[in-house]
TORVO-996448 format. One line per 2 residues: number of its first residue (from 0); their letters; for each residue x, y, z of C-alpha. Coordinates in Angstrom, 2 decimals. Each point is the difference from the previous one (the first is absolute). Example, Ala and Ser with C-alpha at 12.3 -4.5 7.8 and 13.67 -1.06 7.14 Angstrom:
0	AS	12.30:-4.50:7.80  1.37:3.44:-0.66
//
This chain:
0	XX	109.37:62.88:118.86  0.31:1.61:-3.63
2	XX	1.07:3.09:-1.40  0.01:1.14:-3.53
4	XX	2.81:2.80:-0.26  -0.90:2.12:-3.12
6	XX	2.53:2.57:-1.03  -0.31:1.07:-3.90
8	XX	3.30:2.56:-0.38  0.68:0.78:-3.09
10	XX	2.96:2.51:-0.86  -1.82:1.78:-3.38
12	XX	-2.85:0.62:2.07  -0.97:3.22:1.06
14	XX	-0.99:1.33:3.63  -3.38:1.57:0.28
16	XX	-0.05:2.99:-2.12  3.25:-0.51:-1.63
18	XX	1.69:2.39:1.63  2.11:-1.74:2.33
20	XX	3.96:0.51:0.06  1.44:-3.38:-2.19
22	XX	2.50:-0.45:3.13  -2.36:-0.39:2.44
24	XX	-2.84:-1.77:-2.14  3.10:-2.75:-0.16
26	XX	1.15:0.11:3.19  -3.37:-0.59:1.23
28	XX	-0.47:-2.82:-2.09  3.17:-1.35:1.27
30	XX	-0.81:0.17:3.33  -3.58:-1.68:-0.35
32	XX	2.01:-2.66:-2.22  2.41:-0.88:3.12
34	XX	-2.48:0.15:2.85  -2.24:-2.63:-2.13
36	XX	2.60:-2.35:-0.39  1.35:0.37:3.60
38	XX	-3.79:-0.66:0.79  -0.46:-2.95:-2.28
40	XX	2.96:-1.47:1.15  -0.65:0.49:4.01
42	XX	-3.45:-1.84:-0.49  1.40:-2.66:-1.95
44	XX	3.09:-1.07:2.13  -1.76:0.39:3.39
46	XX	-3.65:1.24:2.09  -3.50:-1.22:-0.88
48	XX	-0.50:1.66:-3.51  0.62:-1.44:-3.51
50	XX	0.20:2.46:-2.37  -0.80:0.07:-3.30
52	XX	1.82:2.83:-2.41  -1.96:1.92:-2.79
54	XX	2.01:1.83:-1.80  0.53:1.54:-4.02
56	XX	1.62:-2.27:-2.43  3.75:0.67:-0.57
58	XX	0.65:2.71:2.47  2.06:0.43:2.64
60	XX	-1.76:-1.65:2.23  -1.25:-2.94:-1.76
62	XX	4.04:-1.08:-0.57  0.51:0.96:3.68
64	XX	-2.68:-2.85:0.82  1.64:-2.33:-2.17
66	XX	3.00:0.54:1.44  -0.84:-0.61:3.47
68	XX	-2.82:-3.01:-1.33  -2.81:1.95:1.66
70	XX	-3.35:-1.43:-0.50  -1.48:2.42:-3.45
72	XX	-2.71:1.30:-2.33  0.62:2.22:-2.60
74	XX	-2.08:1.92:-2.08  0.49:2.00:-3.20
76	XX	-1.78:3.27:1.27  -2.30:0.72:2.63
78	XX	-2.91:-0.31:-1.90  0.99:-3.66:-1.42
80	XX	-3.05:-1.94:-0.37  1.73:-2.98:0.41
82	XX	2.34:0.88:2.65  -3.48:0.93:1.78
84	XX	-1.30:-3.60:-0.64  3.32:-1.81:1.16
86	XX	-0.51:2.24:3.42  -3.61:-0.95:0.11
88	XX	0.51:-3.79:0.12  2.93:0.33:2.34
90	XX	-1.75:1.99:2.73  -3.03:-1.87:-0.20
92	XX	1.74:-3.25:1.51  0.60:2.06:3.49
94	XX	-2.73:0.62:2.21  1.66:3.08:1.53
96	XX	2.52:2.46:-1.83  1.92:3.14:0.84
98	XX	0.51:1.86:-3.61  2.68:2.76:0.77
100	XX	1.27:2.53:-2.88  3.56:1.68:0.16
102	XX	-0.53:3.19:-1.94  -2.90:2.02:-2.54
104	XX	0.78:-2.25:-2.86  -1.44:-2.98:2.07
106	XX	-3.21:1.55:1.27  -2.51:-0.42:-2.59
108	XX	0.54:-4.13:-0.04  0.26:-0.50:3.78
110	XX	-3.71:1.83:-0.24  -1.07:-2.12:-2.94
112	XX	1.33:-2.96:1.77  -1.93:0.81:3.47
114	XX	-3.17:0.55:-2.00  0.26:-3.52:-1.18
116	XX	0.33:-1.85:3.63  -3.35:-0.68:2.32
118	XX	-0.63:2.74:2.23  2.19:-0.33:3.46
120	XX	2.15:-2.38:-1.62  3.21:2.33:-1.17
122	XX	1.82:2.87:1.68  1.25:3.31:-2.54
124	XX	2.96:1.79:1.03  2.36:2.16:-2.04
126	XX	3.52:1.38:0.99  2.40:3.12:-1.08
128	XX	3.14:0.06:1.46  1.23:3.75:-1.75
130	XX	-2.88:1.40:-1.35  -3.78:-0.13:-0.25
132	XX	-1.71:0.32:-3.09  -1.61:3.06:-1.58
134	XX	-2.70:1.83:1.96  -2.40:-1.42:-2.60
136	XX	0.73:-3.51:0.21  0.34:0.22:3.76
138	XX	-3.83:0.79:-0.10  -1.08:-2.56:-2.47
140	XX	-1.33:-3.39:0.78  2.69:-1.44:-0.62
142	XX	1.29:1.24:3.34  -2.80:0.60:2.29
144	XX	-1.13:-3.74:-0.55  3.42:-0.88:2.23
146	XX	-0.55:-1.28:3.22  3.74:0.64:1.09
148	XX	2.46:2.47:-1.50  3.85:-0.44:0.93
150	XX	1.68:3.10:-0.26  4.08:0.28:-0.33
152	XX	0.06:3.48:1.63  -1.69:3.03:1.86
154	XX	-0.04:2.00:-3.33  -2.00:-3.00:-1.58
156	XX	-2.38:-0.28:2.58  -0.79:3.87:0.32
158	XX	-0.20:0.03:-3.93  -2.43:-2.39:-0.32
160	XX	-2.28:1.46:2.99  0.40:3.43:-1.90
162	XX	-1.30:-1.67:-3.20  -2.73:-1.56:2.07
164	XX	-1.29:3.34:1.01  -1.42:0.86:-3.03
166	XX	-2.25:-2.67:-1.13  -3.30:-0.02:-1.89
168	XX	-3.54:0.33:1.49  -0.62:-3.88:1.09
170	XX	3.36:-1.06:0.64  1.37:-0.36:3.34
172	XX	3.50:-0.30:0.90  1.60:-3.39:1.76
174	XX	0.76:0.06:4.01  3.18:1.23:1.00
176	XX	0.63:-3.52:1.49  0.10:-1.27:-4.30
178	XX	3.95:1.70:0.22  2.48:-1.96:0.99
180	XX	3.38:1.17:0.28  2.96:-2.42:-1.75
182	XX	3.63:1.86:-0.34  1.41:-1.56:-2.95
184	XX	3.16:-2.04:0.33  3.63:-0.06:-1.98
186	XX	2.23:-2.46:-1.27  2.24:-0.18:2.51
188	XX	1.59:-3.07:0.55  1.43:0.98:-4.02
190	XX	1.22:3.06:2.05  1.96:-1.70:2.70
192	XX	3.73:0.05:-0.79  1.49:-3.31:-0.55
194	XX	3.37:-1.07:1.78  2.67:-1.05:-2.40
196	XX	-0.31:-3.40:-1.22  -2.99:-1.21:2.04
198	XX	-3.19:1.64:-1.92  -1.45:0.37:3.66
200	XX	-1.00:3.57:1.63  2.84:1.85:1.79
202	XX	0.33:-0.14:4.26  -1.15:4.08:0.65
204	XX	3.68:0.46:0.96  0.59:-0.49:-3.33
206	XX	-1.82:2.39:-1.85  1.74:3.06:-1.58
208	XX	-1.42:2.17:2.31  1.21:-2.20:3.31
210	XX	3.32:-1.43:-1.55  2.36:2.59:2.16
212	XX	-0.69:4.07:-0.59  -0.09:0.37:-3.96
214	XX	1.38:3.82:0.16  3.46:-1.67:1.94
216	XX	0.20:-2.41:-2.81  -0.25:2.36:-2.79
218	XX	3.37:0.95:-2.06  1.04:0.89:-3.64
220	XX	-3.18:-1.18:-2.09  -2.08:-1.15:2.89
222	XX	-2.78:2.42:1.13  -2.74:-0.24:2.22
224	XX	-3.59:-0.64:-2.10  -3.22:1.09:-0.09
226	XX	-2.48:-1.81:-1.71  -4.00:0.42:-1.15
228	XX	-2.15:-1.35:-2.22  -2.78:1.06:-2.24
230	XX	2.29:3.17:0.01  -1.37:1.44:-3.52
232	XX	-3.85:-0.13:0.45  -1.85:3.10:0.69
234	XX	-0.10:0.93:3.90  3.12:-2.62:0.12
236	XX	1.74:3.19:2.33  3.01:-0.68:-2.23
238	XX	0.86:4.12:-0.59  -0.56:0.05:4.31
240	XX	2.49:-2.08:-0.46  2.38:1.51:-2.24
242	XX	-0.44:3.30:2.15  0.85:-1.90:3.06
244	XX	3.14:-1.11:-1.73  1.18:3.28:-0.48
246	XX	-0.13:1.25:3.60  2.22:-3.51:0.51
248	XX	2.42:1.05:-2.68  0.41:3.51:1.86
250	XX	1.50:-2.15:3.24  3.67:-0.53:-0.17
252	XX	-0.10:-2.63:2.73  -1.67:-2.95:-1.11
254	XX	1.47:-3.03:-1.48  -0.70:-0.46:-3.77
256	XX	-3.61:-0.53:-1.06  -2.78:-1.02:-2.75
258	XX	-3.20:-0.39:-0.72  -1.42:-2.43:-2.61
260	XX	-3.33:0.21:-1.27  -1.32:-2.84:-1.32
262	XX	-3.42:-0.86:-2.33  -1.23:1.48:-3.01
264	XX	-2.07:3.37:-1.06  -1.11:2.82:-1.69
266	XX	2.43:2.34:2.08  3.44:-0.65:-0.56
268	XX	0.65:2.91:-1.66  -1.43:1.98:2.59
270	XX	1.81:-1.81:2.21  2.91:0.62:-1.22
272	XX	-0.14:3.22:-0.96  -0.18:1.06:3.59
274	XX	2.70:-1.68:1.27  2.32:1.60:-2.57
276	XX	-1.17:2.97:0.63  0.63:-0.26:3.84
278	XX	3.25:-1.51:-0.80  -0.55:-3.75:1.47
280	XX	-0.47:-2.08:-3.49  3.71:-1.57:0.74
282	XX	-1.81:-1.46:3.25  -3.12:-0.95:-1.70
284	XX	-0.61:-3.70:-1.63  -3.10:0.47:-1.77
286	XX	-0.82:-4.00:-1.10  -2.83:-2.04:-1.43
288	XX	-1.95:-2.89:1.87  2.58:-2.47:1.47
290	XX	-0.09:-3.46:1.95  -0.59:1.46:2.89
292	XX	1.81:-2.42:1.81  3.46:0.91:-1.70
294	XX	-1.13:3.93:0.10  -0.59:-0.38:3.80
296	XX	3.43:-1.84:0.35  1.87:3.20:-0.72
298	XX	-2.00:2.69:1.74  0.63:1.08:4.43
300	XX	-3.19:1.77:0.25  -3.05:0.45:-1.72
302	XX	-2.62:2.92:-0.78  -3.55:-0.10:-0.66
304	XX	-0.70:3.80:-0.46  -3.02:0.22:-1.62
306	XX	-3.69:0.81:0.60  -2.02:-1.80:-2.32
308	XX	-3.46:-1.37:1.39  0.01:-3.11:-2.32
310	XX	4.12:-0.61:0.47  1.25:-3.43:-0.70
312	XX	0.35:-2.05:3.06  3.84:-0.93:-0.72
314	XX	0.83:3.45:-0.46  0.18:0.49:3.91
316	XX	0.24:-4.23:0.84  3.14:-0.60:-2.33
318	XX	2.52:1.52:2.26  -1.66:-1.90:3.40
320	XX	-0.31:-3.24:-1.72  4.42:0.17:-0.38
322	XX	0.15:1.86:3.27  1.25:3.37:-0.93
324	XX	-0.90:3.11:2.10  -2.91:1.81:-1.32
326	XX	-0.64:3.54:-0.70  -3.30:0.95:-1.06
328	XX	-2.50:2.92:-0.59  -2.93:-0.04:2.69
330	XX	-2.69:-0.08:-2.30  -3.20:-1.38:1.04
332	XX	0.66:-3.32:-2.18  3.44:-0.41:1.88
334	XX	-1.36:1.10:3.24  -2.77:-3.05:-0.17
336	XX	2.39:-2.35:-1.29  2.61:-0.01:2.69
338	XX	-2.77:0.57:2.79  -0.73:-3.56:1.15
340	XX	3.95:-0.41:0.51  0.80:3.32:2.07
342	XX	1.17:-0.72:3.74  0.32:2.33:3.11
344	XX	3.36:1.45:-1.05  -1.40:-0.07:-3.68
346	XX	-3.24:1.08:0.07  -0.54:1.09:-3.67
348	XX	1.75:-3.39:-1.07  3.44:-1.34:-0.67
350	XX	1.38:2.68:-2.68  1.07:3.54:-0.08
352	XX	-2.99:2.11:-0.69  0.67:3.06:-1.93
354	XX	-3.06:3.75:-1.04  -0.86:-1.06:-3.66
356	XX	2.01:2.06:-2.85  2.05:0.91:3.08
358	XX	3.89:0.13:-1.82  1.75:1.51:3.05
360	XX	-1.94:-2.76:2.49  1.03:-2.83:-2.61
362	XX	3.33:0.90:0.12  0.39:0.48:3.64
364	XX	-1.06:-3.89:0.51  2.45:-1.13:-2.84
366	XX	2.43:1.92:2.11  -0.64:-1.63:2.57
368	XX	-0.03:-3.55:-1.26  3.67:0.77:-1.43
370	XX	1.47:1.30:3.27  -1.99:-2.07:2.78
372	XX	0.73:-3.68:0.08  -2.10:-0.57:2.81
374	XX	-3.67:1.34:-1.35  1.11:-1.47:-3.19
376	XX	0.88:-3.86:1.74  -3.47:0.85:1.88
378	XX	-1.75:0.72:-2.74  1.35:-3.27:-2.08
380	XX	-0.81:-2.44:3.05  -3.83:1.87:-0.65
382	XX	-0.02:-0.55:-3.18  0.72:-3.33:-0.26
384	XX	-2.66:-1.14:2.51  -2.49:2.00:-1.96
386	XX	0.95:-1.55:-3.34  -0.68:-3.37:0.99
388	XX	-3.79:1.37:0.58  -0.98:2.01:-3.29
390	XX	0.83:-3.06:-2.43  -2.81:-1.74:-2.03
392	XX	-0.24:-2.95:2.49  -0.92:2.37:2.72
394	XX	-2.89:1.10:-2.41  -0.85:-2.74:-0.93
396	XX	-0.50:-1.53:3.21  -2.22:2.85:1.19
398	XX	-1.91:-0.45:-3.22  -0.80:-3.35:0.53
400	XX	-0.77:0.24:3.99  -3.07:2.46:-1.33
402	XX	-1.40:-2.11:-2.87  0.05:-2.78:2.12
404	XX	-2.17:2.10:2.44  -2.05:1.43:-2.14
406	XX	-0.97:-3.36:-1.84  -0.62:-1.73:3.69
408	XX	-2.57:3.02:0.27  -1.27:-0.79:-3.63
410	XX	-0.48:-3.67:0.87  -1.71:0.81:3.82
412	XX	-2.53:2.74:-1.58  -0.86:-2.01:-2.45
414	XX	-0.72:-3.58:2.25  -1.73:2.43:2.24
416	XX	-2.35:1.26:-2.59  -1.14:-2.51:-2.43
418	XX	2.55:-3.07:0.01  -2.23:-1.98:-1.85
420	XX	-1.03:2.33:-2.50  3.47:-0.26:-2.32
422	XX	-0.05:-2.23:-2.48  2.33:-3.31:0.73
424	XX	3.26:0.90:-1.31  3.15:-1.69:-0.05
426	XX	1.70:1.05:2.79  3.52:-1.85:-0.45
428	XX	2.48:3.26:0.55  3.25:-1.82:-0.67
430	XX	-1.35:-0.54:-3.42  1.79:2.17:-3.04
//
């Protein structure tokens, strides 16, 4: 079985109309970036697929491949004539051939290259893990010409059905049955925290939030930490936040505290600005992007307040992947992303669910992770059983389980059809 993964990122391009926040233009990239590789690299080391890579020269993604020695094409632009003729003699060796896109930039050439194959003979599918593309390109060609559409959330998936609403006289839109749903995945393993001297992932008795109670070990300098990332983005919930800590500074009977914000953006003035007005800046680390395994070292608990529908996946996963207790605001996004891990005595998931923009609610659950060692060891134990499921190998492996399927179908459609009518290609899929 083949698959040609084509994923064209490029930072200086722009999203759709233009009008997209720089922030999350890149942290969409980003994202599409890491689930590639994590894809390319599952289908290399293990299953029935060989991938091939098609990516642009010199980006991000093109060293990534080289650094791993994934199989890869490159290609100047899009457009490249001969990028498109390099393509067009590879795919021409396999009789059968699942082309699959990961984001906008990589539609137009995963059409061009279906257009090329004999009918029957190759499988489109496209995937966005954050966000869809513009209404308009959502109803071009481009798009509709998919036969399978992974989706990375419900907000994708009910934004692209929106767009498809509204199409022009003669155009129909795909089956519901085209969506599939894929949660992206996380670097976690990067996350885990390492034991001195052995470079290998901590025993969960080990982690900061499990190694004794953290407010009885707190003196002098010491304080207890709160941690979250992406903290300076808009709809980040960082003034929530800064509100909350200001009912905790009111409260003469809790052990000494701080919360660190960590990851760049256009509001740390803002930011700021409110917490010196509310008189909690001494308890406030504002800081840029870190390794988040030496940020996640140093923190007991950590928040994911926002409500953004296109959030970064390690903005909430970061603090499971090193086991920490998690607070975070039940917005849909959250809501859907702890769902397939809630239990009986969890049933919205393994984290403290708090009203969106809800300072006094925020504050009550950081209140209660200071004072209660028992729902904060609970809450640990959680999270480190969860973190071992949201990583990119998790993904990956889901990913690969539904190519896999829907090539089989490609291959048994096609044999039922016509299976002598394709011409006699090569059909040697170990061959590069």
């Amino acid at each position: 079985m083949r698959i040609l993964l084509i994923a064209l990122q490029c930072q200086s391009a722009g999203h759709g109309d233009g009008k997209a926040d720089p922030a999350a233009q890149a942290r969409r990239i980003r994202t599409e970036e890491d689930q590639t590789i994590a894809l390319a690299r599952a289908m290399r080391d293990g299953g029935n697929i060989a991938p091939m890579l098609v990516c642009r020269k010199g980006m991000r993604l093109h060293r990534l491949a080289q650094e791993f020695s994934l199989p890869c094409m490159t290609v100047g632009s899009p457009g490249s004539l001969w990028g498109l003729l390099r393509l067009w003699r590879w795919q021409r060796r396999f009789r059968y051939l699942l082309i699959q896109t990961v984001g906008e930039e990589a539609m137009p050439l995963g059409r061009r290259l279906l257009r090329l194959r004999p009918a029957g003979s190759a499988l489109l599918g496209h995937a966005f893990f954050l966000r869809p593309p513009d209404a308009a390109i959502c109803r071009s060609k481009d798009m509709l010409t998919a036969q399978r559409i992974l989706y990375g959330s419900d907000h994708v998936r009910q934004r692209l059905l929106e767009a498809w609403q509204d199409l022009p006289q003669g155009q129909s839109a795909p089956p519901c049955d085209v969506l599939e749903h894929l949660a992206p995945g996380i670097n976690s393993e990067s996350m885990y925290l390492d034991s001195p001297g052995t470079g290998q992932p901590q025993p969960p008795d080990a982690y900061p939030a499990c190694s004794g109670d953290p407010v009885a070990e707190v003196s002098g300098r010491q304080h207890f930490i709160f941690g979250m990332a992406d903290s300076l983005v808009p709809r980040s919930g960082a003034q929530t936040v800064v509100r909350a800590m200001a009912a905790l500074w009111q409260r003469a009977d809790l052990p000494p505290w701080e919360v660190r914000m960590l990851g760049s953006g256009p509001r740390f003035a803002e930011v700021l600005d409110e917490a010196r007005n509310l008189g909690v800046a001494s308890r406030l680390c504002l800081l840029a992007d870190q390794e988040p395994a030496e940020a996640l070292r140093h923190c007991h608990a950590w928040l994911a307040p926002g409500n953004a529908p296109d959030e970064a996946p390690e903005t909430l996963w970061q603090g499971c992947a090193a086991g920490l207790p998690l607070i975070c605001s039940a917005n849909p996004l959250h809501e859907e992303r702890l769902a397939p891990h809630a239990s009986p005595d969890w049933p919205k998931g393994p984290a403290v669910l708090v009203p969106m923009n809800d300072a006094q609610a925020l504050a009550r659950a950081m209140i209660d992770i200071l004072q209660n060692k028992e729902l904060r060891m609970e809450l640990a134990r959680r999270s480190q059983a969860l973190g071992r499921q949201v990583g990119w190998q998790h993904m990956a492996t889901q990913g690969c389980t539904m190519f896999e399927g829907w090539l089989r179908g490609l291959e048994t459609a096609a044999s039922a059809r016509q299976p002598a009518a394709l011409s006699p290609q090569r059909t040697d899929d170990h061959e590069v």
